[in-house]
Structures are given as structure tokens and as C-alpha cells.
Backbone as XML, in Angstrom:
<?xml version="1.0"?>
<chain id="A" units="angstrom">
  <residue number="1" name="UNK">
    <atom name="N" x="-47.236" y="-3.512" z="-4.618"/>
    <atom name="CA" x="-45.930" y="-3.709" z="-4.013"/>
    <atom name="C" x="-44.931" y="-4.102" z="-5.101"/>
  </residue>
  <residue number="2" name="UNK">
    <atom name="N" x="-43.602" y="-3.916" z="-5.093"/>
    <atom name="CA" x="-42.654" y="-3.497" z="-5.625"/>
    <atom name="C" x="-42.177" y="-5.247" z="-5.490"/>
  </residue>
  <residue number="3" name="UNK">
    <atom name="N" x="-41.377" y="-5.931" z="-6.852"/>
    <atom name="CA" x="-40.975" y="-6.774" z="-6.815"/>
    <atom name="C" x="-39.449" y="-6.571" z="-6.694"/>
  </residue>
  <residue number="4" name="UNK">
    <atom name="N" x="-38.779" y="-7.524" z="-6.461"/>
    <atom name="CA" x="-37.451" y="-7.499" z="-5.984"/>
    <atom name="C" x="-36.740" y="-7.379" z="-7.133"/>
  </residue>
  <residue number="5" name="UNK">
    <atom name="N" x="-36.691" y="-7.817" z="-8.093"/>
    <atom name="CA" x="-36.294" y="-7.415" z="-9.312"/>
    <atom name="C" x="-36.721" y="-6.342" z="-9.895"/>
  </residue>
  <residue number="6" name="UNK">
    <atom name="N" x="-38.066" y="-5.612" z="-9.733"/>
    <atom name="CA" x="-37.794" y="-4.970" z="-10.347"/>
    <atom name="C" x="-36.867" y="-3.567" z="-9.361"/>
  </residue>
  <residue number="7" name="UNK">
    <atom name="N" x="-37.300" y="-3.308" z="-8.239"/>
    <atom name="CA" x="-36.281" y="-2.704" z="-7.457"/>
    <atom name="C" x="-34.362" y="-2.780" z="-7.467"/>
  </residue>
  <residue number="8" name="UNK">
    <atom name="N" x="-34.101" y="-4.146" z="-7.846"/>
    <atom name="CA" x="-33.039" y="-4.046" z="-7.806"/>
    <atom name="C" x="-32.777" y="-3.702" z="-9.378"/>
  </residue>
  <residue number="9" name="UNK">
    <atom name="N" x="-33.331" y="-3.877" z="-10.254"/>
    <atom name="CA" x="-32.867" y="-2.974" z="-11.811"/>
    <atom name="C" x="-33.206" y="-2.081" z="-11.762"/>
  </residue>
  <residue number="10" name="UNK">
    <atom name="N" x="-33.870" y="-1.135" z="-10.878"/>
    <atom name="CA" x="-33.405" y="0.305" z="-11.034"/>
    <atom name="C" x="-33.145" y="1.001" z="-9.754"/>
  </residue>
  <residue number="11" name="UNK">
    <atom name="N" x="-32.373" y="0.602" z="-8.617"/>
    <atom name="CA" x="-31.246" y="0.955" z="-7.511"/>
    <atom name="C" x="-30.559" y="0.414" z="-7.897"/>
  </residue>
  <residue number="12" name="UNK">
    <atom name="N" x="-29.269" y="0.894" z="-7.738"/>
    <atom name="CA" x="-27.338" y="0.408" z="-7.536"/>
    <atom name="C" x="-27.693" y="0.199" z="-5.822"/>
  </residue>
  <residue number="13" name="UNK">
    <atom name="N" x="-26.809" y="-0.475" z="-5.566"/>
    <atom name="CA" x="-26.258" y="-0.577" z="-4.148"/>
    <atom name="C" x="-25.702" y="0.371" z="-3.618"/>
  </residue>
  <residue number="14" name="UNK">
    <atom name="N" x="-25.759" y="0.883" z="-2.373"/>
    <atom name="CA" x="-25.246" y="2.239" z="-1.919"/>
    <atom name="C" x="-23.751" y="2.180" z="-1.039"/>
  </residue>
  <residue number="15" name="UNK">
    <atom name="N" x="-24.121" y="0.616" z="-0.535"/>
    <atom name="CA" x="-22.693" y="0.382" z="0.529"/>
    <atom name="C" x="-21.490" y="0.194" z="0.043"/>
  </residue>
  <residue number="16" name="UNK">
    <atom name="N" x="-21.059" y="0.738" z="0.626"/>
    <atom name="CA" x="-19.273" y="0.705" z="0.825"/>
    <atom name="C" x="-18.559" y="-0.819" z="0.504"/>
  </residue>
  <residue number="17" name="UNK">
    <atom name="N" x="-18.334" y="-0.508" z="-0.179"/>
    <atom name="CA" x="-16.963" y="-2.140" z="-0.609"/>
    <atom name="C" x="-15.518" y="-1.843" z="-0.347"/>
  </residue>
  <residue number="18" name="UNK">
    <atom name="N" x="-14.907" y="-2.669" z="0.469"/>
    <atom name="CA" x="-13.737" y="-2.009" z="0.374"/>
    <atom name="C" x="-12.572" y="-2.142" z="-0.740"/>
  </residue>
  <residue number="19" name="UNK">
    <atom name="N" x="-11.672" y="-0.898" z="-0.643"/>
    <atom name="CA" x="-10.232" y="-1.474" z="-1.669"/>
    <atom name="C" x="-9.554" y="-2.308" z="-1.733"/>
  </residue>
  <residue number="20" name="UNK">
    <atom name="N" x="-9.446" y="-3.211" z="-0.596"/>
    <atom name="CA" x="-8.569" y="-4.554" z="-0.426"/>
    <atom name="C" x="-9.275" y="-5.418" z="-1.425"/>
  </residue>
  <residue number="21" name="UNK">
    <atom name="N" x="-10.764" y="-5.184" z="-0.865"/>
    <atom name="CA" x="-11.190" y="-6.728" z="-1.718"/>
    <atom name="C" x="-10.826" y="-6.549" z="-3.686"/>
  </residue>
  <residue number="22" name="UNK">
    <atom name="N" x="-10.937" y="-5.496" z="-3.901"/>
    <atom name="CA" x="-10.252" y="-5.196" z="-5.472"/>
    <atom name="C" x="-9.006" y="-6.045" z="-5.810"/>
  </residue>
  <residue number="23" name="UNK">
    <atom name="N" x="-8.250" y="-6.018" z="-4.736"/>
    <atom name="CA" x="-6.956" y="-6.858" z="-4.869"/>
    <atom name="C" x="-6.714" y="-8.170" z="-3.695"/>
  </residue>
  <residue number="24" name="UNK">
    <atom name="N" x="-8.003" y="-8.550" z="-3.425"/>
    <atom name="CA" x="-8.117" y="-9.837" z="-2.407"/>
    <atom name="C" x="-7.105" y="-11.021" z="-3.004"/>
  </residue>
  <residue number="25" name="UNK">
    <atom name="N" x="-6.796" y="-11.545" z="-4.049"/>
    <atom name="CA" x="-6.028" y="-12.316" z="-4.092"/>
    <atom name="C" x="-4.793" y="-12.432" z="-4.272"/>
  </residue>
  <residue number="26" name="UNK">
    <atom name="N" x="-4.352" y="-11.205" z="-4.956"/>
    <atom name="CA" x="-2.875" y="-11.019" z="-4.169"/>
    <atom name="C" x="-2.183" y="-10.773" z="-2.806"/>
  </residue>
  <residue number="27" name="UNK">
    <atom name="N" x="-3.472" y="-10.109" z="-2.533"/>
    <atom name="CA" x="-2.910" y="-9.997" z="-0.725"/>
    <atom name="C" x="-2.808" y="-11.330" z="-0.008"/>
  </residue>
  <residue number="28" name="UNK">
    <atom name="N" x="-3.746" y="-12.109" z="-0.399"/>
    <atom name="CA" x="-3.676" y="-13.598" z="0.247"/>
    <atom name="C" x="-2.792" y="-14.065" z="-0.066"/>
  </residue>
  <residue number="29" name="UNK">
    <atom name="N" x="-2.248" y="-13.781" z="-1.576"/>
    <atom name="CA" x="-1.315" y="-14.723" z="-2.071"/>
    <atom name="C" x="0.090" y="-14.441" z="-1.414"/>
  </residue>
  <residue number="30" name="UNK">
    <atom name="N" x="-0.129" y="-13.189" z="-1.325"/>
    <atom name="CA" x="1.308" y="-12.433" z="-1.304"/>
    <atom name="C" x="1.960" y="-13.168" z="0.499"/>
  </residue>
  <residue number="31" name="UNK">
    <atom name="N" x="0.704" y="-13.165" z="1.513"/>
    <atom name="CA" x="0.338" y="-13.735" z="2.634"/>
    <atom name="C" x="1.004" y="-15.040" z="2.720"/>
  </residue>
  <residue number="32" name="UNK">
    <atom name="N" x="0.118" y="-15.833" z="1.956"/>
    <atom name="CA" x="0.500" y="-17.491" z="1.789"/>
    <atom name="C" x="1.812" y="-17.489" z="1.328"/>
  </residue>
  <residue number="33" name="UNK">
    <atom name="N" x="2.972" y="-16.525" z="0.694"/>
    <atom name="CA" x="3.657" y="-16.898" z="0.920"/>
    <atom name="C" x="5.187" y="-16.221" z="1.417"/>
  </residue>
  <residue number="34" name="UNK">
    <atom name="N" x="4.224" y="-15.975" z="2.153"/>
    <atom name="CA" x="5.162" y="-15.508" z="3.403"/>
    <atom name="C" x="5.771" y="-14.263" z="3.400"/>
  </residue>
  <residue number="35" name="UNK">
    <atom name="N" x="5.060" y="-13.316" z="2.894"/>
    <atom name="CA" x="5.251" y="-12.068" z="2.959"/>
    <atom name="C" x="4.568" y="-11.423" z="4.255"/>
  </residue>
  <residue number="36" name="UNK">
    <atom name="N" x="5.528" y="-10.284" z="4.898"/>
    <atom name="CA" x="5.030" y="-9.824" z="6.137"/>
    <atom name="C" x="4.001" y="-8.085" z="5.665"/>
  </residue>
  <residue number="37" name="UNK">
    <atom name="N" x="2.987" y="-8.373" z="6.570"/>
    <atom name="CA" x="1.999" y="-7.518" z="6.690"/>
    <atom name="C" x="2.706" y="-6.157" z="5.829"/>
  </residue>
  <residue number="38" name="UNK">
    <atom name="N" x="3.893" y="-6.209" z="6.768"/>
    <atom name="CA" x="4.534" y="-4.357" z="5.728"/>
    <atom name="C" x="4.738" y="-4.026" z="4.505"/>
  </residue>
  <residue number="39" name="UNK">
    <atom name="N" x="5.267" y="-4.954" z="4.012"/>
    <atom name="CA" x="5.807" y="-5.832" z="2.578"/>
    <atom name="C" x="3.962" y="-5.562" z="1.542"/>
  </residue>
  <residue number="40" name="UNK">
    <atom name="N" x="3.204" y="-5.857" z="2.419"/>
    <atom name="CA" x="1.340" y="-6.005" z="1.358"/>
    <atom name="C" x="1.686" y="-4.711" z="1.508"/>
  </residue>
  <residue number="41" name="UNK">
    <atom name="N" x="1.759" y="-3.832" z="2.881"/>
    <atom name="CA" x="1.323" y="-2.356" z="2.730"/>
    <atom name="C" x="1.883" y="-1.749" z="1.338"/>
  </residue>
  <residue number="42" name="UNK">
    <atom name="N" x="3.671" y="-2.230" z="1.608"/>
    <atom name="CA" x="3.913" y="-1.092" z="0.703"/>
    <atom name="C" x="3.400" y="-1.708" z="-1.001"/>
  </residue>
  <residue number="43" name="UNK">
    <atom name="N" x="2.763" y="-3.245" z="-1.445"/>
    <atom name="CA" x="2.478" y="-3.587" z="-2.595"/>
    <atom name="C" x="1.311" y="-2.491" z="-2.778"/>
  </residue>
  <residue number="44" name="UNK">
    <atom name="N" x="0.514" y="-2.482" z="-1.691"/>
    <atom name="CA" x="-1.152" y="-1.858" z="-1.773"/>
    <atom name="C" x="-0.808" y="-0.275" z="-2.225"/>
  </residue>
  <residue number="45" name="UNK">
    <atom name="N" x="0.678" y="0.297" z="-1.448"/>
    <atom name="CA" x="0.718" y="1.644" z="-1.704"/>
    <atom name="C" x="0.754" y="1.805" z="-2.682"/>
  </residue>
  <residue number="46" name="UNK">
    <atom name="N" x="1.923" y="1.063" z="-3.613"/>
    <atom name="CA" x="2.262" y="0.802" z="-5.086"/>
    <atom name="C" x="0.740" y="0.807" z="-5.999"/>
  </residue>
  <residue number="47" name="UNK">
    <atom name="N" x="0.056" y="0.301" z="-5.541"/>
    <atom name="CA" x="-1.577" y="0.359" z="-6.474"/>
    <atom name="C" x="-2.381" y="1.433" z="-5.947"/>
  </residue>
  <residue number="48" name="UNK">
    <atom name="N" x="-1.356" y="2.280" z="-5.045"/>
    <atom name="CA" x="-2.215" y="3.482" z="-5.091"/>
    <atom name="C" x="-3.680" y="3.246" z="-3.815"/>
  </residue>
  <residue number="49" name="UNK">
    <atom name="N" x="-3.832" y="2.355" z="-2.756"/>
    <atom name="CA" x="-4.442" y="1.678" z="-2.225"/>
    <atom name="C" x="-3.890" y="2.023" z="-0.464"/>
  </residue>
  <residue number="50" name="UNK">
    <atom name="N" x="-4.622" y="2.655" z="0.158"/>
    <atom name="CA" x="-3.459" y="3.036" z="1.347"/>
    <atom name="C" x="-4.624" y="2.635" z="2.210"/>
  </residue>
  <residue number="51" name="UNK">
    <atom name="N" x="-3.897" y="1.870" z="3.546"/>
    <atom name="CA" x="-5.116" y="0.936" z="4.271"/>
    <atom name="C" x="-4.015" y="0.847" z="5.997"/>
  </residue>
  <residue number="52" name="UNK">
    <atom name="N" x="-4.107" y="0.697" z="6.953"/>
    <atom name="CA" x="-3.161" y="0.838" z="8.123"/>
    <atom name="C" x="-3.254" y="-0.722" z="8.331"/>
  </residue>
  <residue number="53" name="UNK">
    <atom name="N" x="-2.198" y="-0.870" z="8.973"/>
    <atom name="CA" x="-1.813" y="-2.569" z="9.240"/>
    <atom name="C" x="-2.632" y="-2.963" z="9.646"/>
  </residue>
  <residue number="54" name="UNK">
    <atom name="N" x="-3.737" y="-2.595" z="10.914"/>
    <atom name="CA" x="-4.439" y="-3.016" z="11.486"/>
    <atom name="C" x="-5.967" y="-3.554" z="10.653"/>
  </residue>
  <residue number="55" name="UNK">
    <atom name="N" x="-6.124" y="-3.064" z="9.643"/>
    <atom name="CA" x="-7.365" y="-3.247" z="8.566"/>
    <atom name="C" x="-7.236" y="-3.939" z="7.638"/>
  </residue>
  <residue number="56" name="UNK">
    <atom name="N" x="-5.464" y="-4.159" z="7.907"/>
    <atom name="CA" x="-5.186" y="-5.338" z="6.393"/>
    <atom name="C" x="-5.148" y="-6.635" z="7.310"/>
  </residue>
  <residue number="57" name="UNK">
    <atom name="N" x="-4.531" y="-6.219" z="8.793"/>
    <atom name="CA" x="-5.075" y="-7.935" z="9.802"/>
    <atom name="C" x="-6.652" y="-8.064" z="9.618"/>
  </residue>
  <residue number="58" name="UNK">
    <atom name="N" x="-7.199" y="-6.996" z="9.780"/>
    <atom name="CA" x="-8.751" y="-7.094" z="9.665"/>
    <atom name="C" x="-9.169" y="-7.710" z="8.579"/>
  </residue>
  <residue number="59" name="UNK">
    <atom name="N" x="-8.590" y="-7.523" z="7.183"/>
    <atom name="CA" x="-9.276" y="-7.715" z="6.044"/>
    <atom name="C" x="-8.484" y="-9.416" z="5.669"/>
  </residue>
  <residue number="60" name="UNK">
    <atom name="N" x="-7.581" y="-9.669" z="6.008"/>
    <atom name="CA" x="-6.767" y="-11.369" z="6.358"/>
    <atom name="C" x="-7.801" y="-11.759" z="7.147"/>
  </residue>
  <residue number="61" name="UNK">
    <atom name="N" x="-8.161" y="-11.702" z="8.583"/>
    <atom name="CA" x="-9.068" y="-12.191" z="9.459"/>
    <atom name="C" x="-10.133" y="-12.441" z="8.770"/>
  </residue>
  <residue number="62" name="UNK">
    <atom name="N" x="-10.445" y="-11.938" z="8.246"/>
    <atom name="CA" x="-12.229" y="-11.459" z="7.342"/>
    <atom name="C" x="-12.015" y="-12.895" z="6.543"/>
  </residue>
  <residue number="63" name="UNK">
    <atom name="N" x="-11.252" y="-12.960" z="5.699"/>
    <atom name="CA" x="-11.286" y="-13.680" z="4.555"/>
    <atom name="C" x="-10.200" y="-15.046" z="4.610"/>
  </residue>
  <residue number="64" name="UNK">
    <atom name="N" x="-9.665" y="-15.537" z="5.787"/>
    <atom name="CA" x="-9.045" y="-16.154" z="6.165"/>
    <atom name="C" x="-10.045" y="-17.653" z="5.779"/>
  </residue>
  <residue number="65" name="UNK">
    <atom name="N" x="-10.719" y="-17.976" z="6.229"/>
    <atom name="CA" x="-11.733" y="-18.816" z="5.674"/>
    <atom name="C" x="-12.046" y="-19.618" z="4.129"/>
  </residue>
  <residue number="66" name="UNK">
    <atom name="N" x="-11.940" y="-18.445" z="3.390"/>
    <atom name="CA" x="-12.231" y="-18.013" z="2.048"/>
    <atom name="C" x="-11.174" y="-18.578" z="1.069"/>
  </residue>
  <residue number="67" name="UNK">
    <atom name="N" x="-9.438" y="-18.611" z="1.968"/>
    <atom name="CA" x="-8.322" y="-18.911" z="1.431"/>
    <atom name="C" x="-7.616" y="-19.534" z="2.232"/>
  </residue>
  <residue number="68" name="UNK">
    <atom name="N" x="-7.683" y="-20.090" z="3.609"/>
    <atom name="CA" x="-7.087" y="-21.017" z="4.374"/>
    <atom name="C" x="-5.665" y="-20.190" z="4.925"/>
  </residue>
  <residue number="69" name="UNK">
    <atom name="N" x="-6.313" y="-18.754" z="5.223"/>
    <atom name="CA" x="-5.287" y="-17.898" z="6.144"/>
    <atom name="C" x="-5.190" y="-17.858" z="7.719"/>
  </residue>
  <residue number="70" name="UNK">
    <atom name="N" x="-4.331" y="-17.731" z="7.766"/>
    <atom name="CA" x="-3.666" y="-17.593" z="9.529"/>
    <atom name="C" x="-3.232" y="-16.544" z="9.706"/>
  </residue>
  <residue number="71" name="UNK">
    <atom name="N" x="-4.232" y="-15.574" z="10.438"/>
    <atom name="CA" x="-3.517" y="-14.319" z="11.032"/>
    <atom name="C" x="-2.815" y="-14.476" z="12.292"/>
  </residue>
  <residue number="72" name="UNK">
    <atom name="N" x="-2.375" y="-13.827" z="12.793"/>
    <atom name="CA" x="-1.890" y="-13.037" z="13.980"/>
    <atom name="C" x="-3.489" y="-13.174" z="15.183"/>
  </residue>
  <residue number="73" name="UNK">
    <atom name="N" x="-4.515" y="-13.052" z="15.034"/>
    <atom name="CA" x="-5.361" y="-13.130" z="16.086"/>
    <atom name="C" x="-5.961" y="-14.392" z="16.230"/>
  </residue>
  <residue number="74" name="UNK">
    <atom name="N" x="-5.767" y="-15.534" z="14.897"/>
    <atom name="CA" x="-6.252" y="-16.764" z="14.882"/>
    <atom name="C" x="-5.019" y="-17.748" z="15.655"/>
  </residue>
  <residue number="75" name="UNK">
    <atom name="N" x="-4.540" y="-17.550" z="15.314"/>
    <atom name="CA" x="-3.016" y="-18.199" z="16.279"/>
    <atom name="C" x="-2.638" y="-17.911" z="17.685"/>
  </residue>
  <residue number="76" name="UNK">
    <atom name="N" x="-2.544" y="-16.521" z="17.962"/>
    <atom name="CA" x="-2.536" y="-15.354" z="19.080"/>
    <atom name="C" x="-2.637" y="-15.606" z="20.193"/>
  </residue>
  <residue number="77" name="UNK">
    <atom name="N" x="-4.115" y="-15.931" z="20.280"/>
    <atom name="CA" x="-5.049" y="-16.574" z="21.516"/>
    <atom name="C" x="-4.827" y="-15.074" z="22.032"/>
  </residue>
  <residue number="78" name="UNK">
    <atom name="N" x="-5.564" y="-13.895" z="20.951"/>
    <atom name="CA" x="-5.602" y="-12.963" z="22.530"/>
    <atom name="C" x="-4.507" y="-11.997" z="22.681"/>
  </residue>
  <residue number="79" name="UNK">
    <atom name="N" x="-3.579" y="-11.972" z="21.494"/>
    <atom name="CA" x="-2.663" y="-11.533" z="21.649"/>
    <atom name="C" x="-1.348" y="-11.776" z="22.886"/>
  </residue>
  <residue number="80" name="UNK">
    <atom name="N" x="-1.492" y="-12.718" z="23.875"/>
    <atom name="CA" x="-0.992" y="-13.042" z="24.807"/>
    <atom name="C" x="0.581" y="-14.117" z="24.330"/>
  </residue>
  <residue number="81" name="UNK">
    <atom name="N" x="0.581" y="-14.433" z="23.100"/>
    <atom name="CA" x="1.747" y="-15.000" z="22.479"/>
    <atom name="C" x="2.787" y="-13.660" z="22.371"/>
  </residue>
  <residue number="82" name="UNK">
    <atom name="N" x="2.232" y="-12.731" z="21.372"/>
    <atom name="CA" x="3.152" y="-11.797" z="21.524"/>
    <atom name="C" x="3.651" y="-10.737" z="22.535"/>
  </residue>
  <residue number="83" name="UNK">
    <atom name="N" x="2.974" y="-10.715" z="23.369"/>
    <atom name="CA" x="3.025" y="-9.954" z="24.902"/>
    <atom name="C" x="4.367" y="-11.034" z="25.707"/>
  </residue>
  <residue number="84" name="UNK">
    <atom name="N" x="4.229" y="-12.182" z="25.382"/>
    <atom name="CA" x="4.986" y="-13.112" z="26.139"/>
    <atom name="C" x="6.678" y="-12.732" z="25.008"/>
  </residue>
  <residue number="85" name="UNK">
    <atom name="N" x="6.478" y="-12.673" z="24.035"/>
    <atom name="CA" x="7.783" y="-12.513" z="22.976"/>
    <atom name="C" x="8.661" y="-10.853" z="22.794"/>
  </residue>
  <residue number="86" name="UNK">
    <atom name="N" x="7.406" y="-10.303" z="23.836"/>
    <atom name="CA" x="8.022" y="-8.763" z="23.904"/>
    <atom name="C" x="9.119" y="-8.599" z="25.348"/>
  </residue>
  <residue number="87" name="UNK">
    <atom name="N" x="8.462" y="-9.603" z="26.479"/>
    <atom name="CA" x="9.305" y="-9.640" z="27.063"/>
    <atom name="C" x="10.680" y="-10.039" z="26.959"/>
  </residue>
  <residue number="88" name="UNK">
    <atom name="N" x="10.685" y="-10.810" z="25.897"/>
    <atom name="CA" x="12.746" y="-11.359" z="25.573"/>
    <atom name="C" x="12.821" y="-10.311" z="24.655"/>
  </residue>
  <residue number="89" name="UNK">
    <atom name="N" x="14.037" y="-10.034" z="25.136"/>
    <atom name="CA" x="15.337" y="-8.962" z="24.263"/>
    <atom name="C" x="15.183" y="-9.438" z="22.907"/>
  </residue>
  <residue number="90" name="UNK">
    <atom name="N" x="15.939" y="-8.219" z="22.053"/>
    <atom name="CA" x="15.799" y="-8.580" z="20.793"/>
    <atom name="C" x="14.949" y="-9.711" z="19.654"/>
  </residue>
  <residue number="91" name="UNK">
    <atom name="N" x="13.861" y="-9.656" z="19.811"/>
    <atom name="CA" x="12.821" y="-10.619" z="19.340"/>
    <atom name="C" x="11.935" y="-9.257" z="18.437"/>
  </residue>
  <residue number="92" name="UNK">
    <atom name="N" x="12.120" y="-9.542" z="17.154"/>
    <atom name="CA" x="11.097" y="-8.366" z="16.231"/>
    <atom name="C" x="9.660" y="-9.758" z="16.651"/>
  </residue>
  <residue number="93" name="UNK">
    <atom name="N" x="8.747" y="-9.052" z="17.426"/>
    <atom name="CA" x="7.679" y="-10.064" z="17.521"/>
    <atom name="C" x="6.667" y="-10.116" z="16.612"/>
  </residue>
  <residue number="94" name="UNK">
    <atom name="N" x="6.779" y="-9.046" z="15.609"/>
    <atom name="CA" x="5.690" y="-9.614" z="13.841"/>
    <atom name="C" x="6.561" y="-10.794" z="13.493"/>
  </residue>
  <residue number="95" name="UNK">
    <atom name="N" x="7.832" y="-10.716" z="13.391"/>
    <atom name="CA" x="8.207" y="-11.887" z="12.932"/>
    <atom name="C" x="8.251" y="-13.164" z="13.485"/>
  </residue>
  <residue number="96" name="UNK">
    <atom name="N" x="8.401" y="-13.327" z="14.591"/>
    <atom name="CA" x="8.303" y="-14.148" z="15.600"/>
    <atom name="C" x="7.091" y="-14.513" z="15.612"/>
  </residue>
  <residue number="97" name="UNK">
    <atom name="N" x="6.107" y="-13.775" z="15.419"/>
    <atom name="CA" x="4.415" y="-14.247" z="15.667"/>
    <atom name="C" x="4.379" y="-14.977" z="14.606"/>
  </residue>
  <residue number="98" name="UNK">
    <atom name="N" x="4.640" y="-14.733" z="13.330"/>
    <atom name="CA" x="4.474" y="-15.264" z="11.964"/>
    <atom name="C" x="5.271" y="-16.453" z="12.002"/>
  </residue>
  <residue number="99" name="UNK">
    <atom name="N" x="6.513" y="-16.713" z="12.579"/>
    <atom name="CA" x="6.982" y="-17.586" z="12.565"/>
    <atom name="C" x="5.922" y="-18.978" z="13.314"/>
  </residue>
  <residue number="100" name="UNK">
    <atom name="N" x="5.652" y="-18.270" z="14.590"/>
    <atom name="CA" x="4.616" y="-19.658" z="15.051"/>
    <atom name="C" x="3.223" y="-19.456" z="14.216"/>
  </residue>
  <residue number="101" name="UNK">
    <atom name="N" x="2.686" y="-18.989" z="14.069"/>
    <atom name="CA" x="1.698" y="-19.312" z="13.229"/>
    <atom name="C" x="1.790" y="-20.243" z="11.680"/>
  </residue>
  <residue number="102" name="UNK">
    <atom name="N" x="3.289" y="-20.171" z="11.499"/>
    <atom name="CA" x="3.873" y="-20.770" z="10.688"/>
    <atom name="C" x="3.542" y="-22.203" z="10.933"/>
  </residue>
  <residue number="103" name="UNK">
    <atom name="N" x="3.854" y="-22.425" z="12.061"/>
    <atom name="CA" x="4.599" y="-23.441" z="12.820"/>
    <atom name="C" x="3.022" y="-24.370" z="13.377"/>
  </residue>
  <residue number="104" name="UNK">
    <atom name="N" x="2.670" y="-23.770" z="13.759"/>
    <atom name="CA" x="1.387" y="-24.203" z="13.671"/>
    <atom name="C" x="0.248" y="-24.561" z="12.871"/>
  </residue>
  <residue number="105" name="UNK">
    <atom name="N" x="0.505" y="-24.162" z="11.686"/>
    <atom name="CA" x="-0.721" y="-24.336" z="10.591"/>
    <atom name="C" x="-0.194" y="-25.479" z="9.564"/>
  </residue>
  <residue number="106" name="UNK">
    <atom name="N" x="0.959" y="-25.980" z="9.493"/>
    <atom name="CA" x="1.581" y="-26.868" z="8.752"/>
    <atom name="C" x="1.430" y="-27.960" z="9.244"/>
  </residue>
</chain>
């Protein structure tokens, strides 16, 4: 039987890593301070890095822990904050969400 070392010096790993984590600490950083989700997209496009909003909340959520982040679904409860902020007129509710999550984590 095959020891673990020696298996792992001669396989590479086969799984998938993603592109965010290449640039995990600017996105956090860029996050922490107070840059909105669109604002990372278009930094990530700039590095050539193209990812949909929903995978960069995913990849914040993921690693929120890691760097003491507050998404949009940790605050949220469910998304039911911003469902409530869509009903008033003129309210951009990314910003509005960010604002209480703001408001809350301080």
C-alpha cells in the first residue's frame, strides 16, 4: 500500500480553485472599505477575472469568517430586509442593504 507522501509527490491536485481566491485580499479589502459589489466587479474585470455578482456574494460569504466580512445574506435574514426596502420609492436597495449592514456590524 501506497503511502501518503509518497502519492501526493507524484499527483498534482485535480480540483478546481477558484479566481477570486488569487485576489482574496483585495476583494475583502476593497469590501471593508466600503466599496460596492459593482465597483470589485469592474476591479476583477480590470485583472482580467470575470465572475457574476452573485459568486462574488458567494465568495464574501465563503470567506467572511476568514476577514470579519458582512455580506448581504449575513445581515439579510433571508433576504426579507431588502424585499421590505424595494417596497419604498426611490431606495437603490444594494445601497441601502450595505448601509444597514453597515450599521449593524459597528
Amino acid at each position: 500500500m501506497k503511502s501518503l507522501e509518497d502519492f501526493v509527490s507524484k499527483n498534482e491536485p485535480q480540483r478546481r480553485t477558484s479566481k477570486l481566491k488569487e485576489l482574496e485580499n483585495e476583494i475583502v479589502q476593497l469590501y471593508q472599505n466600503g466599496y460596492r459589489v459593482e465597483q470589485i466587479l469592474e476591479f476583477l474585470k480590470n485583472n482580467k477575472i470575470k465572475t457574476s455578482k452573485r459568486n462574488l456574494y458567494k465568495f464574501l460569504q465563503k470567506h467572511k469568517n476568514d476577514h470579519g466580512v458582512a455580506t448581504k445574506t449575513t445581515a439579510a435574514n433571508g433576504g426579507e430586509v431588502k424585499k421590505k426596502a424595494q417596497k419604498e420609492e426611490g431606495i437603490d436597495t444594494d445601497k441601502w442593504l450595505e448601509d444597514v449592514i453597515n450599521k449593524h456590524t459597528k
